[in-house]
N, C-alpha and C positions, 0 to 999 in steps of 0.2 A: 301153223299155230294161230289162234286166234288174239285178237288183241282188244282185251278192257279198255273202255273208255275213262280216260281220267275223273271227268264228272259226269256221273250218271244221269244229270238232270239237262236238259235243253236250256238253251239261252234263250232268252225273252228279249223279243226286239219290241222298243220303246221310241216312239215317233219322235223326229226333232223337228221343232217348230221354228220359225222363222225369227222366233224373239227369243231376249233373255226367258228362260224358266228353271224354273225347279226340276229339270229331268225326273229324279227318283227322291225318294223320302224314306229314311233309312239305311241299313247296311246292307251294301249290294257289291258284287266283283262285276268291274269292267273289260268286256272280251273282247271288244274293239269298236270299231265306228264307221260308219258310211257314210259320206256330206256331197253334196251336191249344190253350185254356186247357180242360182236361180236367176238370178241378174246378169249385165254387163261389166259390170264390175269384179274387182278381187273378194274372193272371201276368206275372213277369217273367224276360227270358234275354236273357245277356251271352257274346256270341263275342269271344274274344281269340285273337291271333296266338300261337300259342306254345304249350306243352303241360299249363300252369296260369293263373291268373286273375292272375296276375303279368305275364303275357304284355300286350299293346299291345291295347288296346281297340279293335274295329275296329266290332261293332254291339250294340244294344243294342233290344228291343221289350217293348213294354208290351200288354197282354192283356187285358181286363175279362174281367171271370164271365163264360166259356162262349161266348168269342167269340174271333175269331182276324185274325191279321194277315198281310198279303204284300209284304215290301220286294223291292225290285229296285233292282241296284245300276249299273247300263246297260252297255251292252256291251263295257268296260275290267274292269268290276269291280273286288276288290279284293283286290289280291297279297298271300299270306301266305304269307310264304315258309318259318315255324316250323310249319304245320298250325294247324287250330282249335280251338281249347279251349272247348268246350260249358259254361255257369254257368247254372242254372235256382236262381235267386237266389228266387224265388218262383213257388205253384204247381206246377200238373202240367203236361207241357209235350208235344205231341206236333207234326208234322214232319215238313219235309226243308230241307236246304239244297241249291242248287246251286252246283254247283262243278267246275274244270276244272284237271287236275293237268298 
């Protein structure tokens, strides 16, 4: 038997920059994230719902030197309905998130 896809539309991978940004602008579901720590150093980056770090915390990854991480948030993900607010709280930080507006 064949099996429907919960969302019929593809995720849209959306670059992460090495600074704070405005990820996305608007309501968008978060499906996960890939970071990668571009330095010697530890990395850390904090997505909030919203258009600053004042916004609703929604994830949050940690990076050792020169190593990189991939959350998945399962096939609901997670509704932001203000856009995401990118915080590279430490570290260099490279990227994508997925996400579906």
């Amino acid at each position: 038997m064949a099996q429907t896809a919960f969302n019929a539309s593809p995720a849209e991978i959306v670059a992460l920059p090495g600074t704070d940004v405005q990820l996305v602008t608007g309501s968008c579901v978060l499906y996960g994230v890939v970071v990668t720590d571009e330095a010697a150093g530890a990395l850390q980056v904090h997505l909030h719902d919203g258009t600053s770090t004042s916004g609703d915390h929604v994830a949050a990854l940690a990076v050792a030197a020169n190593g990189s991480a991939t959350v998945w948030y399962g096939p609901n993900g997670i509704h932001c309905p203000n856009g995401i607010y990118c915080d590279v709280v430490t570290g260099t930080a490279s990227g994508s998130a997925f996400i579906t507006r």
